[in-house]
C-alpha positions as CSV (number, residue, x, y, z in Angstrom):
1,X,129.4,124.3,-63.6
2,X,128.9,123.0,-59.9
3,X,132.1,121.0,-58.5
4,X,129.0,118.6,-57.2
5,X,126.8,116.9,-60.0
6,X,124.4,114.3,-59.2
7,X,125.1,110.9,-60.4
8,X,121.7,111.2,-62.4
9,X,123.9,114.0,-64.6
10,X,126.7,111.4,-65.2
11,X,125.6,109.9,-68.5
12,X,126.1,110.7,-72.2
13,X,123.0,112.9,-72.7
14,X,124.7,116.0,-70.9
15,X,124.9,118.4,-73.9
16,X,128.4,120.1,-74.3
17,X,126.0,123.5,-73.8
18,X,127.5,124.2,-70.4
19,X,131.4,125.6,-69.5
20,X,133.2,123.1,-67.7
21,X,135.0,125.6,-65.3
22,X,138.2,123.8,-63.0
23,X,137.3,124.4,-58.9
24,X,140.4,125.7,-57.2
25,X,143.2,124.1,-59.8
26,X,145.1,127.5,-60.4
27,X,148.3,128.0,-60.7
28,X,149.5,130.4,-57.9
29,X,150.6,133.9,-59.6
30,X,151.9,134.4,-63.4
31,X,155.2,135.2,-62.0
32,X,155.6,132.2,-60.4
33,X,153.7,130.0,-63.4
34,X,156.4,127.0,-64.1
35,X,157.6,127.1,-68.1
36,X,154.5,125.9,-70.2
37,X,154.1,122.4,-71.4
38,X,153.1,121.6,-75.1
39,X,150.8,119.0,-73.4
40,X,148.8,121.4,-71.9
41,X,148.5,123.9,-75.2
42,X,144.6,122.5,-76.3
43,X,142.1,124.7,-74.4
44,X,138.5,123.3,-74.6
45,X,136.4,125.4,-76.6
46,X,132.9,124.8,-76.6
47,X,130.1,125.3,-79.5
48,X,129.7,129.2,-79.5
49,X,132.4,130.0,-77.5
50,X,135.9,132.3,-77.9
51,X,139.1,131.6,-77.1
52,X,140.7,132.8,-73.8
53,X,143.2,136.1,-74.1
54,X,146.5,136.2,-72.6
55,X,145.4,138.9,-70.1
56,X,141.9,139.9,-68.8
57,X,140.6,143.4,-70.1
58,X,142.1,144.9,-67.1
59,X,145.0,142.9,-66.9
60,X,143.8,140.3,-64.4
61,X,145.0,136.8,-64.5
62,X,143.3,135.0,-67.3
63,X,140.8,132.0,-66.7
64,X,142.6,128.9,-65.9
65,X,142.7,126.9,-69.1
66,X,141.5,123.2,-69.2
67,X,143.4,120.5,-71.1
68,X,142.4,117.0,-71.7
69,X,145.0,116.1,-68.8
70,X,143.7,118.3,-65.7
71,X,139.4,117.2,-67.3
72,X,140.9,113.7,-66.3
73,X,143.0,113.9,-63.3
74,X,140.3,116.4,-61.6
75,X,137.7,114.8,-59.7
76,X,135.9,118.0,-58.2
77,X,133.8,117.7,-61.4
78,X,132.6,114.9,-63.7
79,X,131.4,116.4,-67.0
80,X,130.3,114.4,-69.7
81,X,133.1,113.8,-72.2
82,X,130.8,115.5,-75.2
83,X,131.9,118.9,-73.2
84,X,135.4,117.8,-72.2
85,X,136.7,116.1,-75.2
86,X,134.7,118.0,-78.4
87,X,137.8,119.7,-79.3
88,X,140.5,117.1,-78.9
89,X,138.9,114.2,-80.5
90,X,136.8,114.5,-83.6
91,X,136.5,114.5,-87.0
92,X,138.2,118.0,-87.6
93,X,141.2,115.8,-85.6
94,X,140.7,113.0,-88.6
95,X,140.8,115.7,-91.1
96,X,143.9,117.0,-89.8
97,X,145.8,114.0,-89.4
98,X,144.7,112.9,-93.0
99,X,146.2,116.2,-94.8
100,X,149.2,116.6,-92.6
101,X,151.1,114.4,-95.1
102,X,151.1,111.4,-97.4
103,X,150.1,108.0,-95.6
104,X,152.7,105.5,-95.7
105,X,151.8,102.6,-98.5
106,X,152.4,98.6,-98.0
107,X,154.7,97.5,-100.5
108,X,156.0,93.5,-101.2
109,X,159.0,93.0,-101.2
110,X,161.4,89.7,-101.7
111,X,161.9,87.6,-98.4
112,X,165.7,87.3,-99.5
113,X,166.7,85.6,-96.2
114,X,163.9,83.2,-95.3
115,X,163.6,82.5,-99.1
116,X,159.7,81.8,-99.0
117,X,158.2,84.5,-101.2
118,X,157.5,88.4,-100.2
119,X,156.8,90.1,-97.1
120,X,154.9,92.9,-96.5
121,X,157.0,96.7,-95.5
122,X,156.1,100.2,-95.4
123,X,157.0,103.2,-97.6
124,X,157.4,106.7,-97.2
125,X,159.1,106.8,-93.9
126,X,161.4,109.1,-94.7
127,X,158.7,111.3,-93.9
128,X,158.1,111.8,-90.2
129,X,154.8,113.1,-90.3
130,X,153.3,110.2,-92.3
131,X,151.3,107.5,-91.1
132,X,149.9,103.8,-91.7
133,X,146.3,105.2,-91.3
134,X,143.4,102.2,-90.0
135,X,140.1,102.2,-88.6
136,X,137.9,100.0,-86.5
137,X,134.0,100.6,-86.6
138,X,131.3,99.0,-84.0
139,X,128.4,96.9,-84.5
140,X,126.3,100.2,-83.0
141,X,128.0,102.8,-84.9
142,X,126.6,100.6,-87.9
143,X,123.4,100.3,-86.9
144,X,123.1,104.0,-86.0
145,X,124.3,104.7,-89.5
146,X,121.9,101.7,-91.4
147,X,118.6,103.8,-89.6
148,X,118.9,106.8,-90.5
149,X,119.6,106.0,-94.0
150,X,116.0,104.5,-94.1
151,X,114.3,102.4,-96.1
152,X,115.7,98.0,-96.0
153,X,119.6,98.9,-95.2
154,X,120.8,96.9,-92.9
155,X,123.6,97.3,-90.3
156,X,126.2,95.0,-93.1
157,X,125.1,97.3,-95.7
158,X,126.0,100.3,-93.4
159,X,129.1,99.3,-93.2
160,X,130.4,98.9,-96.5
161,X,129.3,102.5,-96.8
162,X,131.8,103.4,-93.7
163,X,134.2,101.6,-95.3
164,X,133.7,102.7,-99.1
165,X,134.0,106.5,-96.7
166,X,137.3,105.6,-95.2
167,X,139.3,103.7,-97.8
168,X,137.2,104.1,-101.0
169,X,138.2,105.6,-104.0
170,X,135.0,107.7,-104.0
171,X,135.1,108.2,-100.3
172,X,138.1,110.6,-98.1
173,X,140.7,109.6,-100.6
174,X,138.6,111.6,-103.6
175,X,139.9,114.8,-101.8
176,X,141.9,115.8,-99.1
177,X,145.5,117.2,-99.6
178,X,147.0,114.2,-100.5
179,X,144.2,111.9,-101.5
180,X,144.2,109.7,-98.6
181,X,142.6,106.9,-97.0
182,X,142.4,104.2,-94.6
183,X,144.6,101.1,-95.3
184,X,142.4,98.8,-93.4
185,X,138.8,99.2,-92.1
186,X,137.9,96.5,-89.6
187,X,135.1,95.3,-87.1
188,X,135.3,95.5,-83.9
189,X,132.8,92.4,-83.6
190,X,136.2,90.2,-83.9
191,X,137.5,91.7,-80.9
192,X,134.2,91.8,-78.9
193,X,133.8,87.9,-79.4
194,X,137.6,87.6,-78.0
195,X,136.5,89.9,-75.1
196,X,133.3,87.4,-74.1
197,X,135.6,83.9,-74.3
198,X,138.4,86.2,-71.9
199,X,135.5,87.7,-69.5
200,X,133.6,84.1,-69.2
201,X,137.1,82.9,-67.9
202,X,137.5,85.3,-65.9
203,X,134.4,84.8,-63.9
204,X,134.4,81.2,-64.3
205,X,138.2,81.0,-63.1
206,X,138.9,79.0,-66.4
207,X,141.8,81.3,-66.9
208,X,142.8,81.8,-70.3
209,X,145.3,79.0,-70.7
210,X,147.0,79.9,-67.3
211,X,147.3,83.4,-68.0
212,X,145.4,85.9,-66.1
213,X,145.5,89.3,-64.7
214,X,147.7,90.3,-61.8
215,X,145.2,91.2,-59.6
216,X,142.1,89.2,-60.4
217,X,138.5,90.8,-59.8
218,X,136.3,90.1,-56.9
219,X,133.2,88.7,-56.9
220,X,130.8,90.0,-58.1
221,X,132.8,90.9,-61.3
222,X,131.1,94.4,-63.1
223,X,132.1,94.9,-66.8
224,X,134.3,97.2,-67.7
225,X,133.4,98.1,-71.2
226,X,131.6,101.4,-70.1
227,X,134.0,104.1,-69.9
228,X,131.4,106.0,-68.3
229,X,130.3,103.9,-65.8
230,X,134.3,103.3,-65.1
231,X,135.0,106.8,-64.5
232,X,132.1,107.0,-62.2
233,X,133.0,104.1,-60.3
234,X,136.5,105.5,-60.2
235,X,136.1,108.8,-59.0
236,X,132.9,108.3,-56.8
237,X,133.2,104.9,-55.7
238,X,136.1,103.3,-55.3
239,X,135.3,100.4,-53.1
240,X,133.5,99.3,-56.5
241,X,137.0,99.0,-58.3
242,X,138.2,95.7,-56.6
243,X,134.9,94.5,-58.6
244,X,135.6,95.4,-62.1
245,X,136.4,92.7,-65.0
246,X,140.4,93.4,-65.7
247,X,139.5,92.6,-69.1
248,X,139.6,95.4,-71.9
249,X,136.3,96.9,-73.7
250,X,136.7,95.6,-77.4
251,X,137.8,99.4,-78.4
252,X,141.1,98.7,-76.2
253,X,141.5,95.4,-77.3
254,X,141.4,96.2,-81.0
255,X,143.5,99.2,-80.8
256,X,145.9,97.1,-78.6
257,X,145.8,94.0,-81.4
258,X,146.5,96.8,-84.5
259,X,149.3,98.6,-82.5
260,X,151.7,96.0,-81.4
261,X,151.4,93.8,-84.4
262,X,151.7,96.4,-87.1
263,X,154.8,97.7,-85.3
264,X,156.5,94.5,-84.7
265,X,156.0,92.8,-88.3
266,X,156.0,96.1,-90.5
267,X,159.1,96.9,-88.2
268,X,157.7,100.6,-87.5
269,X,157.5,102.4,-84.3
270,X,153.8,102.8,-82.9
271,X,153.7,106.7,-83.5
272,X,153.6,105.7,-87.2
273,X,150.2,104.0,-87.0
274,X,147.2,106.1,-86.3
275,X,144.3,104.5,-85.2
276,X,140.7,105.8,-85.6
277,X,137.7,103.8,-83.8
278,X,134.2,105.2,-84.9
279,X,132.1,104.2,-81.5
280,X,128.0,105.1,-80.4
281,X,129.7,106.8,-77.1
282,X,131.6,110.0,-76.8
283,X,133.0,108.7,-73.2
284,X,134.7,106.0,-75.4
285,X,137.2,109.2,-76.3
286,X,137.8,109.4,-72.7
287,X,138.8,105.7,-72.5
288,X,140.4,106.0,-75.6
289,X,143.0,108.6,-73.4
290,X,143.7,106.3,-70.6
291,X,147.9,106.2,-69.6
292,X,146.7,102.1,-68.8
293,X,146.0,101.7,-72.8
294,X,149.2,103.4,-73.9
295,X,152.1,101.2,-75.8
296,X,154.1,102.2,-72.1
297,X,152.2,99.0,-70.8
298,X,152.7,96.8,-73.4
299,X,155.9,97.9,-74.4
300,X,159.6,97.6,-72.7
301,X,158.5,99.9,-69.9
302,X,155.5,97.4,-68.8
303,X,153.7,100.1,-66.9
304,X,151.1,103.1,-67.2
305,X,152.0,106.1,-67.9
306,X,153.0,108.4,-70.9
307,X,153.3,106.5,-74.4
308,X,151.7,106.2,-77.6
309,X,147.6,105.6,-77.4
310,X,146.2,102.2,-78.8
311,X,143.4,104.6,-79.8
312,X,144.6,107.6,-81.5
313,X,140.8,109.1,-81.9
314,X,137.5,108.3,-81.3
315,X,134.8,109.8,-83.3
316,X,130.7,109.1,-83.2
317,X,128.3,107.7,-85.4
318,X,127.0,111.6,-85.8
319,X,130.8,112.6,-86.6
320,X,130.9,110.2,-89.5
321,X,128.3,112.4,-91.0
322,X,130.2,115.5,-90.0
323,X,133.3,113.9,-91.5
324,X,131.7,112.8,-94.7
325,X,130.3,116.6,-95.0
326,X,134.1,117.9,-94.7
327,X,135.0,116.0,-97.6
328,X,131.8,118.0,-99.6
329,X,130.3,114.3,-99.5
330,X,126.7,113.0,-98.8
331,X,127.3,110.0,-97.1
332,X,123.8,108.8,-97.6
333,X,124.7,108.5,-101.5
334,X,127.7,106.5,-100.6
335,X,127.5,102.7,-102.5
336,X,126.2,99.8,-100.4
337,X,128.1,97.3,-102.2
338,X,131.0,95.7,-100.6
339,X,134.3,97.7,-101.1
340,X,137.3,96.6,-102.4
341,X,138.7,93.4,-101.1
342,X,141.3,95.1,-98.6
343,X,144.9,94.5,-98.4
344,X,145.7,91.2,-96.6
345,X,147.1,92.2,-93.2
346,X,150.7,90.9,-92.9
347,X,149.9,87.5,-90.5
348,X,148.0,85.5,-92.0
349,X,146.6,84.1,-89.1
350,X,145.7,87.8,-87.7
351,X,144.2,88.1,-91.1
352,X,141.6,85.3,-91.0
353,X,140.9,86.8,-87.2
354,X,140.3,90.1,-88.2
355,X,138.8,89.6,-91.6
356,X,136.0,86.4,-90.9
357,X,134.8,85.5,-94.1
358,X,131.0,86.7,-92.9
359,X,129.6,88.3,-90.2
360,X,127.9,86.5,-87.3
361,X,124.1,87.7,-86.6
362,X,123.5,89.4,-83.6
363,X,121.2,87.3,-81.1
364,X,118.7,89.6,-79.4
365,X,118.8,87.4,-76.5
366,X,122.6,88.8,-76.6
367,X,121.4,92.2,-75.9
368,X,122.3,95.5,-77.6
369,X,126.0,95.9,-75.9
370,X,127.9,93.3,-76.9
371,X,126.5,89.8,-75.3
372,X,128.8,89.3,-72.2
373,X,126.3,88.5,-69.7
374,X,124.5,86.0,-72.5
375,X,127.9,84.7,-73.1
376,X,128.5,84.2,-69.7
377,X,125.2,82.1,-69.4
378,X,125.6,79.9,-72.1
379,X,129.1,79.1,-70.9
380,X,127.9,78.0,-67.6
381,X,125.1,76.2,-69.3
382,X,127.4,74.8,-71.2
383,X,129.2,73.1,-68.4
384,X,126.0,71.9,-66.5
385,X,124.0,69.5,-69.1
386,X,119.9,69.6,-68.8
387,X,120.4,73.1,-67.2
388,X,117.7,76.4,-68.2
389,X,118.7,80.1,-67.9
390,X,115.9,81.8,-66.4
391,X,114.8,85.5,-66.4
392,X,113.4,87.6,-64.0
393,X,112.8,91.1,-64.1
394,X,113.6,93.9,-61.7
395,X,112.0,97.1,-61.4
396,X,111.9,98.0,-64.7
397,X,113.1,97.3,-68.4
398,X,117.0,98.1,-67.6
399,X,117.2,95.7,-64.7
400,X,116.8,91.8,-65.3
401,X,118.2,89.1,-63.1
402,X,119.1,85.6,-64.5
403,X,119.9,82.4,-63.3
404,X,121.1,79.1,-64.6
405,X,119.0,76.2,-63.0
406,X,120.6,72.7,-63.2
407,X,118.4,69.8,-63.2
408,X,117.8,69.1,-59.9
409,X,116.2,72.6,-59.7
410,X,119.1,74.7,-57.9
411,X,120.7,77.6,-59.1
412,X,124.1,77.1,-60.0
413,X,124.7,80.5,-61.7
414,X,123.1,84.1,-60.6
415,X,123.7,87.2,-62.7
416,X,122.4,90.3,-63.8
417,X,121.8,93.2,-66.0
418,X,121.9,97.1,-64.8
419,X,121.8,99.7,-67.6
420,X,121.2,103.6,-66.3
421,X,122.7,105.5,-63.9
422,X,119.2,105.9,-62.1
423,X,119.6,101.8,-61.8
424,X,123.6,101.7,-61.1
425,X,123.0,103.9,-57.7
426,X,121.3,100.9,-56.4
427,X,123.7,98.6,-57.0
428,X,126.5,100.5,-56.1
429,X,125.0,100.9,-53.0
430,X,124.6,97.4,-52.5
431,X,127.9,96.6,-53.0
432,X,129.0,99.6,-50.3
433,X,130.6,98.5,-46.8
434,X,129.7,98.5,-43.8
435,X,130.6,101.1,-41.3
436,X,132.0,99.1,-37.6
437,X,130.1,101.1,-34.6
438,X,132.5,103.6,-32.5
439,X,129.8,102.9,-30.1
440,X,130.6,99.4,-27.5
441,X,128.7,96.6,-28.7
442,X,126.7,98.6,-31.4
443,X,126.0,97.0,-34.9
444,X,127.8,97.8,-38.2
445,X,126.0,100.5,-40.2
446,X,125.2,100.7,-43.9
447,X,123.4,100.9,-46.8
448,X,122.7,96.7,-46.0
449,X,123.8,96.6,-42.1
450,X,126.5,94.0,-43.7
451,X,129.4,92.8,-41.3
452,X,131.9,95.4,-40.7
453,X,134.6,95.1,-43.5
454,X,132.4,92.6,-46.0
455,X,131.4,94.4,-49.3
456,X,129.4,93.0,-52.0
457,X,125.8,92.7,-51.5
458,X,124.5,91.3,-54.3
459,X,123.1,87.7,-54.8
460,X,124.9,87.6,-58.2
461,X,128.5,85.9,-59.6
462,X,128.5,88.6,-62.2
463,X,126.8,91.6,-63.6
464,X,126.3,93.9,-66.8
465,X,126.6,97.2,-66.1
466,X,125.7,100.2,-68.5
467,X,125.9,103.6,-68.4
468,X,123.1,104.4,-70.9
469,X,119.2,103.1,-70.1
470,X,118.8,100.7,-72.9
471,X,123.0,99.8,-74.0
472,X,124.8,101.2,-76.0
473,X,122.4,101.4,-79.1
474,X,121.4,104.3,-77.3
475,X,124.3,106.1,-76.5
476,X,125.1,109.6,-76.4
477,X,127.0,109.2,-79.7
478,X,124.6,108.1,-81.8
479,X,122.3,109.8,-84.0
480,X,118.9,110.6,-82.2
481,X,115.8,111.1,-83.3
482,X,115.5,115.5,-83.0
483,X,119.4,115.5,-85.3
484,X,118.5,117.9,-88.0
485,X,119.0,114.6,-90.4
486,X,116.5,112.7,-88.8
487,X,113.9,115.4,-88.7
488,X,114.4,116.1,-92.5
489,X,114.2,112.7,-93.9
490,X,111.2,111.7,-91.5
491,X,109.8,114.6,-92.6
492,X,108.8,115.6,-88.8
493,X,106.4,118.6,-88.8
494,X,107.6,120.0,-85.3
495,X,110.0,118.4,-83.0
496,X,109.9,115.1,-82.2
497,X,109.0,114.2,-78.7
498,X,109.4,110.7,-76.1
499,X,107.6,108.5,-78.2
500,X,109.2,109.6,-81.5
501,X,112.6,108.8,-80.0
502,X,111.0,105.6,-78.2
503,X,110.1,104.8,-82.1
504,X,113.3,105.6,-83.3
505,X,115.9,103.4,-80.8
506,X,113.4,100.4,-82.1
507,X,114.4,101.2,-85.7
508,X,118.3,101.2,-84.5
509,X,118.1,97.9,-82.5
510,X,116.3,96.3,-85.7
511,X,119.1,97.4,-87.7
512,X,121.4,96.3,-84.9
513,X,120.1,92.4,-85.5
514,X,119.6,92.4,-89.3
515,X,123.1,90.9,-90.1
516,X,122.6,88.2,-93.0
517,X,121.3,85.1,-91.5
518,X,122.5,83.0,-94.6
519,X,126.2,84.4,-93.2
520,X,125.6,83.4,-90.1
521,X,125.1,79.6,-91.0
522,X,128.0,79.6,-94.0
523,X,130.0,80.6,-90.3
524,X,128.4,78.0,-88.6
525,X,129.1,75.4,-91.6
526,X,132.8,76.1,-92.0
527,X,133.2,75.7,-87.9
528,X,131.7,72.5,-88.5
529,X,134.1,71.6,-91.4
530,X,137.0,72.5,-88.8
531,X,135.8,70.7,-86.2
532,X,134.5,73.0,-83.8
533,X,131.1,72.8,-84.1
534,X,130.6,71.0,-80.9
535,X,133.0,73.6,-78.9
536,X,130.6,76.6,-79.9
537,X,129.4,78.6,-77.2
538,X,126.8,81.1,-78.0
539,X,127.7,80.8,-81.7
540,X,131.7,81.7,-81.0
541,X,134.1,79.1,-80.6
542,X,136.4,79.9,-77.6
543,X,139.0,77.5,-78.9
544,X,139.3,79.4,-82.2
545,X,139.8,82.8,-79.7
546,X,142.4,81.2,-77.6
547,X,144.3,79.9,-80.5
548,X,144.3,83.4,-81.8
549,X,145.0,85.3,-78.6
550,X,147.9,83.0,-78.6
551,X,149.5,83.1,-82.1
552,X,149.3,87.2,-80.7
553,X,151.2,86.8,-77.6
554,X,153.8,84.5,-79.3
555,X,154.2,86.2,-82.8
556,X,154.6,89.8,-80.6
557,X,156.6,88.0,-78.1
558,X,154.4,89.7,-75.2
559,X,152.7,88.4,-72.4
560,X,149.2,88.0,-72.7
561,X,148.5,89.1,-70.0
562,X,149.7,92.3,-70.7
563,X,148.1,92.7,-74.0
564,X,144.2,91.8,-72.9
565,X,144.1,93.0,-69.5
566,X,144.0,96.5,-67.6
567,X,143.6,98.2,-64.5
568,X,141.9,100.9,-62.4
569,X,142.5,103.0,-60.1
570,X,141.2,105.6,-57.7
571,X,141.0,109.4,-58.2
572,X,141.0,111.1,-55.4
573,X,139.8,115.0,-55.0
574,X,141.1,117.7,-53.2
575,X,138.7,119.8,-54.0
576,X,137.7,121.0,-50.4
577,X,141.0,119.8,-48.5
578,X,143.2,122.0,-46.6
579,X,145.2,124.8,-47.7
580,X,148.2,123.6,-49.4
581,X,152.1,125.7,-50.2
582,X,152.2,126.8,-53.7
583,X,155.1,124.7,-54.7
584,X,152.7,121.9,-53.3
585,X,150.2,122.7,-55.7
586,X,153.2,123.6,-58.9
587,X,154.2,120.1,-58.5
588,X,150.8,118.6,-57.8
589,X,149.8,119.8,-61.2
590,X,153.2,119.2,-62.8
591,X,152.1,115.5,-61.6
592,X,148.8,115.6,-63.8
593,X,150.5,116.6,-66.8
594,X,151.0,112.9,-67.9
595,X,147.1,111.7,-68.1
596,X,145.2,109.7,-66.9
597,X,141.7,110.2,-64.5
């Protein structure tokens, strides 16, 4: 592959078809090759492919080898993480992990010394290869999952068949090695809401009940949830970094919520909890191996770096299929009934987060990622009575600007929406700086002739930003329209083409927004019983979120700050530089060895 890719290649719908190949990162002889590290022992191995000898036919040096570390930490390429991560993350890992040994079990046991009942502890630890197994599922993954099954199922429905998969007695645990299963199964829709109530204050400058991140974003403030569009702003553009939210994707934040309170109230370490988020993205796997989201930030080190993963693996909506298939099961015959009522998670208050008693319908005014720009809105609107949000859009479907107009007519509130690379080249442009003359008197130079050291050209306090043209209902991840699966059960006489796949995302969002209305208002109706009906803010109540985010912080004794907020950074390429000593380049790749991009 070419160490130059246009950004119109950076997206999820590169096929892992082409080798990935590492410009100029080779070590300098064999002799002189450092002792090998076990974190550099995975190879990526692409579909058709054979593993790399020891020793070319002739004896030559073999191909450099690629690990998940040096795909990261090398900028002279970006390759889509379908061909960098196939092999590292996916439901062969699951398997694995799932017949290595016997998962650890809850058990109650008497609270002798605060003499109020049971708690909840762990058994089989004298095992060190077994672990508290959980899952986390999106909203998209579900909806993926509810179209292709056909027919009236609806993205709820879908998910009681991921979970009856995962933790069901007919599901993984009805073979396997050991017969086992996920302990909990839970939606990342909980954490997603949390992620919209700490984003609003971030742009608003509410800021969380005093606590925000070190280094707050500039305006405009670009989400962050897009691991993609993060590791192209990362590695391309840097000047865009000061811009991004500093608040986690939902992913992060859920596998940051299991993680530290799991360890701190089941009194295990975090290696004993493996965590599996089923996502519509495959760069989600990337973000999912990020140093920043390791228990080394949250822990007693407090910065990035090596430690355990909040995310142990990320697998697809098509890899649930794969996985189900493993197992020598038809997912598509899996019940649609509501499993088992799971096992109630060992803070009560973490329970009634995690575990609503319904699910809250999708608005499609929210859009299909998540709803923070909609959020956003409201919350503004919110704050200025008699105001309208108005829409405008740009030039074309995957650009729309909004506004919130007060009621003297001005706009007190300018945002926007950019989904698709094609449509995130112009705005990062936009947002690029100035060049200052060399020559006497001359005028600053740029993309927007801005004054020499001023950045952000946009007319907006915020904006959306996605990798994939339509959000993440679309994403690289999810089950398209030409799958073999799809093709067999729509009967398809020859290939589907454009429209057939135009036809097909409108199935997915459908199922994407068909969560029970008569759930949505029983949620509504107990908020009101509560007293927080008049606090609601695009359906979610951000006083329940704060409460919540702070029972977390004070029941983990960390810093919130630390648990819902991240950072960036820039990776710089040397692809191209001058010549560098080989102890340089030993130690420069001895650096990489730890993660990160």
């Amino acid at each position: 592959m070419s160490a130059i890719l246009s950004a119109d290649d950076l997206n999820d719908f590169i096929s892992p078809g082409v080798a990935c190949i590492k410009p100029v990162e080779t070590l300098p002889t064999i002799q002189e090759q450092p002792p090998s590290s076990e974190t550099l022992e995975h190879e990526v191995i692409l579909d058709g492919q054979q593993p790399t000898k020891a020793t070319g036919p002739n004896g030559e040096a073999p191909p450099a080898q690629i690990s998940l570390t040096d795909c990261l930490a090398c900028s002279g390429c970006v390759t889509s993480a379908e061909a960098v991560l196939v092999s590292l993350q996916s439901h062969a890992e699951a398997l694995s992990v799932l017949d290595a040994a016997p998962a650890l079990q809850l058990r109650h046991d008497h609270d002798s010394g605060a003499g109020t009942g049971w708690k909840t502890a762990v058994s089989g630890l004298e095992n060190p290869a077994a672990k508290l197994l959980v899952a986390s599922v999106s909203p998209q993954t579900r909806a993926s999952l509810a179209a292709a099954c056909g027919g009236r199922v609806t993205e709820q429905q879908a998910g009681w068949m991921i979970a009856q998969l995962l933790m069901g007695e007919s599901g993984l645990r009805a073979g396997g090695k050991h017969g086992n299963g996920f302990t909990w199964v839970v939606d990342t829709n909980t954490a997603r809401e949390a992620c919209l109530v700490l984003g609003s204050d971030e742009v608003l400058r509410a800021g969380g009940g005093g606590q925000g991140p070190s280094d707050r974003a500039t305006p405009p403030i670009l989400t962050s949830s897009c691991p993609g569009w993060v590791c192209y702003a990362e590695k391309t553009h840097p000047y865009v970094l000061p811009h991004l939210s500093r608040v986690k994707s939902p992913q992060a934040l859920m596998g940051t919520l299991l993680k530290t309170t799991l360890s701190r109230l089941l009194g295990i370490t975090p290696d004993r909890i493996w965590h599996l988020a089923v996502m519509p993205c495959f760069d989600k796997k990337l973000e999912a191996s990020r140093e920043e989201l390791t228990d080394a930030v949250w822990g007693d080190a407090g910065t990035p770096g090596k430690g355990v993963r909040d995310v142990d693996c990320v697998i697809t909506s098509k890899e649930i299929l794969m996985l189900a298939a493993s197992r020598g099961l038809d997912f598509f015959s899996l019940s649609r009934s509501a499993p088992p009522q799971q096992p109630a998670f060992p803070d009560p208050a973490i329970h009634r987060f995690l575990f609503p008693p319904t699910q809250r319908k999708q608005l499609r005014d929210e859009g299909t990622s998540g709803g923070n720009l909609h959020f956003i809105l409201h919350d503004v609107q919110s704050k200025h009575p008699g105001s309208q949000i108005q829409m405008a859009r740009g030039r074309n479907a995957d650009v729309v600007d909004f506004a919130v107009i007060n009621s003297s007519g001005e706009a007190v509130f300018k945002a926007a929406r950019y989904y698709g690379f094609r449509n995130i080249q112009n705005l990062v442009r936009k947002l690029k700086p100035a060049k200052a003359s060399r020559m006497p008197g001359g005028k600053p130079f740029g993309s927007a002739r801005r004054p020499a050291g001023k950045s952000a050209g946009l007319d907006f306090s915020y904006v959306e930003v996605m990798a994939c043209p339509g959000g993440c209902t679309n994403g690289g991840g999810q089950i398209k329209v030409d799958d073999q699966i799809v093709v067999d059960r729509k009967g398809f006489g020859e290939k589907p083409g454009p429209q057939e796949q135009k036809a097909w995302q409108a199935e997915v969002d459908e199922a994407y927004f068909s969560a029970d209305e008569a759930g949505s208002r029983r949620v509504a109706a107990a908020e009101k019983g509560d007293g927080r009906s008049s606090a609601l803010v695009a359906g979610i109540s951000p006083m329940h979120i704060r409460d919540a985010l702070a029972h977390w912080s004070e029941m983990t004794g960390i810093r919130l700050d630390k648990l819902v907020y991240t950072s960036y950074r820039e990776v710089v390429s040397d692809v191209g530089s001058s010549q560098i000593t080989d102890t340089e380049r030993v130690v420069q790749l001895a650096g990489k060895i730890g993660g990160g991009w």
